[in-house]
C-alpha positions in Angstrom: 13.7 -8.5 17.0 17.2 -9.9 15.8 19.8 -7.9 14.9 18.8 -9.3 11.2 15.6 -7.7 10.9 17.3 -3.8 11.9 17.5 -1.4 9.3 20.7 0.4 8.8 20.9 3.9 7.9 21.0 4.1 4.2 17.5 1.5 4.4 16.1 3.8 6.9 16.6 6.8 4.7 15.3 5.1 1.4 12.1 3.9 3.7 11.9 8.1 4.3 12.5 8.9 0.8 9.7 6.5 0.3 7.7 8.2 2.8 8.5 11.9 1.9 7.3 11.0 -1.7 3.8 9.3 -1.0 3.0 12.0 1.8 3.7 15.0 -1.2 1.8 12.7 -4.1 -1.3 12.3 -1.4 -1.0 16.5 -1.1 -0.2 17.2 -4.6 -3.6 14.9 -5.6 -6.2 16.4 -3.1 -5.2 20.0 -4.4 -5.3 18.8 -8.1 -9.0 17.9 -7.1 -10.0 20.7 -4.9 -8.5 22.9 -7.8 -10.5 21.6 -10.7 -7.1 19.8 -12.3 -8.5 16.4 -12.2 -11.9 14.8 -11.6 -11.4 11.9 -10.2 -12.4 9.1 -6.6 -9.9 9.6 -4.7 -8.9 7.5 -1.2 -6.6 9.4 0.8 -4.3 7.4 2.5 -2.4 10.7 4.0 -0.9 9.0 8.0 -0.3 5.2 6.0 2.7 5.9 4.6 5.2 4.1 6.6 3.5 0.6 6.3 3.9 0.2 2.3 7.4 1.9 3.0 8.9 -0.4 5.4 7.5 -3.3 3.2 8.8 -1.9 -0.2 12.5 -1.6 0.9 11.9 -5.5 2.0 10.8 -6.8 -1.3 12.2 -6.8 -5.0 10.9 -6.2 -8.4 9.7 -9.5 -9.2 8.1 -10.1 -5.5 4.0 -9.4 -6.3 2.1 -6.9 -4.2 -2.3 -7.1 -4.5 -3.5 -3.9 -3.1 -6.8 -2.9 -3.0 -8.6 0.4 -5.0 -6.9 2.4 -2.3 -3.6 1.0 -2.4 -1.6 4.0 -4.1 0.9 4.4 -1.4 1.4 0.9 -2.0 2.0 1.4 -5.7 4.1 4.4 -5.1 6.3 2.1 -2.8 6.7 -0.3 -4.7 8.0 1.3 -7.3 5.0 2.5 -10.3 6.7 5.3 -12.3 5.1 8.5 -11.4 4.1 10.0 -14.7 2.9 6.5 -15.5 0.0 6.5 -12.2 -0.4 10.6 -13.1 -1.8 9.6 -16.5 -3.4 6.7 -15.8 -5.7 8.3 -13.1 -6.1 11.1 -15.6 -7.9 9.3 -17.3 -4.7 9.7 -20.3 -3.4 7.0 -23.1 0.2 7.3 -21.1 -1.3 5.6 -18.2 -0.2 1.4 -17.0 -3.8 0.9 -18.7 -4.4 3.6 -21.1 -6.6 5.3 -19.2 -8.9 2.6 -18.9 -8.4 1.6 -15.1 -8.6 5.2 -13.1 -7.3 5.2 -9.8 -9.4 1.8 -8.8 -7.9 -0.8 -11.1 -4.1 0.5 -11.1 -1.8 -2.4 -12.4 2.0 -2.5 -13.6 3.6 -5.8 -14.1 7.1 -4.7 -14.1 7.3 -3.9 -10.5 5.3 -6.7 -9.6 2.2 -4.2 -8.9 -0.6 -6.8 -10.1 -4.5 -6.8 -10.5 -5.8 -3.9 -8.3 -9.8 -4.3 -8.1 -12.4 -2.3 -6.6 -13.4 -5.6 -4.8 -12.9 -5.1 -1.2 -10.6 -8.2 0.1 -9.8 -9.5 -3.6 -6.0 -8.8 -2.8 -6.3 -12.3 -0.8 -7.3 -14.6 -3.2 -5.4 -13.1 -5.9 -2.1 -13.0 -3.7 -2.4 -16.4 -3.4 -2.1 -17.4 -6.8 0.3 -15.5 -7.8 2.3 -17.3 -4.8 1.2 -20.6 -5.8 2.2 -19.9 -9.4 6.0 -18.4 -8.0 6.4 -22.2 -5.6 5.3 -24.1 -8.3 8.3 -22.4 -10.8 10.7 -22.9 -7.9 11.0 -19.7 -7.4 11.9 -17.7 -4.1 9.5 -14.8 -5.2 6.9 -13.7 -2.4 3.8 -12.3 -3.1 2.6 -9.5 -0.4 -1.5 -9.1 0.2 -2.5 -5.4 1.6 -5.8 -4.7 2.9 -7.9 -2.8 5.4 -9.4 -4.3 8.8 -13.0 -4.2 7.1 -11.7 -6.8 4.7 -10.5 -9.1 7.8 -14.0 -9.9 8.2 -15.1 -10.9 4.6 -15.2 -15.0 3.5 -12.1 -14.0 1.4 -9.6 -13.2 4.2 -10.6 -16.5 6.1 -10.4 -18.7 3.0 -7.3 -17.0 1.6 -5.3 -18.0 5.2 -6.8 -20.8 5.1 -5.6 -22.3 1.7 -1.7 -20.6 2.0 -1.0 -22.1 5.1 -2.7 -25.8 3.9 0.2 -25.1 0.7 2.3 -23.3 2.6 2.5 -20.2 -0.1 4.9 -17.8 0.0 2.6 -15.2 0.8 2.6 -12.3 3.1 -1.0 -11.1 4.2 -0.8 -7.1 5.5 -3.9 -6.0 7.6 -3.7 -1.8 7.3 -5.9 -1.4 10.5 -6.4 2.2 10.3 -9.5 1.5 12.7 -12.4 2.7 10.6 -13.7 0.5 7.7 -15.6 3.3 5.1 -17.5 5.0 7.7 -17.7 2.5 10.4 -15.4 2.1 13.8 -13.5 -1.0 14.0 -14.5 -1.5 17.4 -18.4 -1.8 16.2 -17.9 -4.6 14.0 -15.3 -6.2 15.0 -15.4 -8.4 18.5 -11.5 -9.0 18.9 -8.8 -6.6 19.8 -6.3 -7.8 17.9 -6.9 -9.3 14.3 -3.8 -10.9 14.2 -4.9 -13.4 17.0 -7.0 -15.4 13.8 -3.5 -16.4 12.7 -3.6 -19.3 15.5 -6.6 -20.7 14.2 -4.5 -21.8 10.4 -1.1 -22.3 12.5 1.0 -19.6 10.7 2.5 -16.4 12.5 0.5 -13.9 13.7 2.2 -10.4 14.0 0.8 -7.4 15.7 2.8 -4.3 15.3 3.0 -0.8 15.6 2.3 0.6 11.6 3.5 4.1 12.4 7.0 2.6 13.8 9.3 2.6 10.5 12.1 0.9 12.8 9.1 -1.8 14.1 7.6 -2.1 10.4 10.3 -3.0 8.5 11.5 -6.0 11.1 8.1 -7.3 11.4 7.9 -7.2 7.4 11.5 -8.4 7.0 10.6 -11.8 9.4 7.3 -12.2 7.4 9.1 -12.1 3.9 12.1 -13.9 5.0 9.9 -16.3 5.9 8.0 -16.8 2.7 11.0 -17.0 0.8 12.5 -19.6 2.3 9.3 -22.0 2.3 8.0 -21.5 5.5 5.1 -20.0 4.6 2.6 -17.5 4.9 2.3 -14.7 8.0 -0.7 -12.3 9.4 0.4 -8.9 9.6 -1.6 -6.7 11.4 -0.2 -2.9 11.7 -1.8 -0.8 13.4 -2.3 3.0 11.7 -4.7 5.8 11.3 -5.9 7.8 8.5 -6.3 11.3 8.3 -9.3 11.9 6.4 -12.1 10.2 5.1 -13.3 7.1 3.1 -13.4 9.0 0.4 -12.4 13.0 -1.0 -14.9 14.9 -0.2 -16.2 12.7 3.2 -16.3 14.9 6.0 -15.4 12.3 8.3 -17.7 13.1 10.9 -17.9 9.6 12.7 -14.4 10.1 13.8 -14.4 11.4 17.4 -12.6 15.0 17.0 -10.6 14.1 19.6 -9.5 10.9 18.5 -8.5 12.2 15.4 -6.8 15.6 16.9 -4.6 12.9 18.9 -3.3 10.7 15.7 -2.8 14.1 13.8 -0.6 14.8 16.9 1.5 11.7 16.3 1.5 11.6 12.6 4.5 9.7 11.8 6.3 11.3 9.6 7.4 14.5 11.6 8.1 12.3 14.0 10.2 9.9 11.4 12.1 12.7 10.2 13.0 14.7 13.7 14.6 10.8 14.2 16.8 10.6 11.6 18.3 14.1 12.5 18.3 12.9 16.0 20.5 10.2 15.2 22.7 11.9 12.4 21.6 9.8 9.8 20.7 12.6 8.2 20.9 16.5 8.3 18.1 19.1 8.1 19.4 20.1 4.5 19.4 16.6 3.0 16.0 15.9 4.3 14.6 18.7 2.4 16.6 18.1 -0.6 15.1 14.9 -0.5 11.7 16.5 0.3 12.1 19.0 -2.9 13.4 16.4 -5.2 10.3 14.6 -4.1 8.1 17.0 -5.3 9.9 18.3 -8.7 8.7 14.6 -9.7 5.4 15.1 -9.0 5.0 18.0 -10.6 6.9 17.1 -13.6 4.4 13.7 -13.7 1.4 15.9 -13.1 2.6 17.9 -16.0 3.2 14.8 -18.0 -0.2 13.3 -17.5 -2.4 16.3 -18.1 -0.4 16.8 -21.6 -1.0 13.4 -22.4 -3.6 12.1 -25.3 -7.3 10.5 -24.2 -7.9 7.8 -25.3 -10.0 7.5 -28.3 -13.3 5.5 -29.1 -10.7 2.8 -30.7 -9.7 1.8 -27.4 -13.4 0.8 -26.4 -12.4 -2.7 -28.4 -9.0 -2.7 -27.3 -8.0 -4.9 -24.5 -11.1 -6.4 -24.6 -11.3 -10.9 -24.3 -14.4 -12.6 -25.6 -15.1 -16.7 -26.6 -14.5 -17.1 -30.3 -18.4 -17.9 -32.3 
């Protein structure tokens, strides 16, 4: 790590603020649920949130991030407007897609938040376009792929690599290796330790890192991007994480090992993030919280926001909708 790809303070305390704000929104959504305020999937992604963090502070508006249908902390990074997400997963007219998309199929343009499917792996593909479609404008924009360590194993990951470093796209694939794909242990399905070691077999960078280090995140996402944007091409990320519940709300996660999971409870990242930055008077107790409380006077206010917004009506059901002329 060069003294390049450090964060200073004031980057270390917007990758917190970052942090502090997707921890609350995952909270603030599983209690909506459990509470009868919404009905909605949801994919907790509560123990992720330093990856799309460390990214976000890396990247501008007009760099593109593909996520998958539980990419929300990415969203949130990146920069989708609370009460805009709130409504939209309400089910609301106020949402990025009218209510029409839900909390799978989340998009807003302005941040460079684009085409979130419920296809598992279609971040790949789509990345890459988007990155062809930046090189061939001459532009120095980088487009940013996220995905789980299930997806590493689909035809999409393989081709995607594949093509980008052939073109030499200025893409930046992200492997979330939270260790369980759904229900099933990465170790069971997987016969490598390290899915950054299929980086060799395209030529690009391969980078394994620690995904609940904000210091170690942000360099290895810093290289990566600067990277892309000055036409060197793409890079393999692989950080390693853990999530704190299951697939899905409601999933009792009994294939986790209690153990295993007691132990990355134990080391959830954030604490452990924020007991830093005091640690190394980058920041105080009180600013941390007011940070923290600020935070969440957002959420609630977008909460509020969304559950006073309009449904849509049965106009809508033609709306937004592309056929072939007769």
């Amino acid at each position: 790590m060069t003294n390049a790809y450090i964060p200073d303070g004031p980057t270390q305390l917007a990758m917190f603020r970052k942090m502090a704000l997707l921890k609350i929104n995952d909270e603030k959504t599983r209690r909506a649920i459990s509470t009868g305020r919404l009905v909605m999937s949801f994919y907790s992604y509560r123990g992720q949130e330093v990856i799309p963090s460390a990214l976000a502070v890396n990247l501008r508006d007009t760099d593109y991030l593909c996520t998958i249908y539980r990419g929300i902390h990415d969203m949130l990074a990146k920069g989708m407007p609370l009460k805009d997400l709130w409504a939209e997963v309400a089910g609301r007219m106020d949402g990025t897609c009218k209510g029409k998309g839900g909390p799978m199929h989340l998009t807003y343009p302005a941040k460079g938040i684009m085409v979130t499917t419920g296809i598992v792996g279609s971040s790949m593909p789509i990345a890459n376009g988007l990155g062809w479609g930046a090189q061939l404008q001459g532009r120095d924009d980088v487009s940013v792929a996220t995905f789980g360590d299930g997806a590493a194993n689909i035809g999409a990951f393989h081709e995607s690599l594949n093509l980008a470093a052939v073109w030499k796209l200025p893409v930046v694939f992200v492997c979330q290796n939270n260790r369980y794909s759904e229900h099933t242990a990465y170790s069971t399905v997987t016969p490598i330790e390290r899915i950054s070691d299929r980086a060799a077999a395209y030529g690009i960078p391969g980078i394994h890192v620690d995904g609940n280090d904000p210091v170690a995140m942000y360099a290895a996402a810093a290289e990566a991007i600067a990277r892309a944007r000055a036409g060197e091409g793409p890079t393999l990320i692989e950080a390693i994480t853990f999530r704190f519940n299951g697939h899905v709300f409601g999933d009792p996660a009994g294939y986790i090992p209690k153990e295993e999971l007691q132990t990355a409870m134990a080391a959830d990242p954030y604490p452990r993030y924020r007991a830093k930055l005091i640690a190394e008077s980058l920041a105080t107790e009180a600013e941390l919280a007011e940070i923290e409380a600020d935070c969440e006077a957002q959420i609630e206010e977008a909460i509020a926001f969304a559950l006073n917004s309009p449904f849509p009506g049965l106009e809508e059901l033609s709306s937004d909708v592309y056929g072939a002329a007769a």
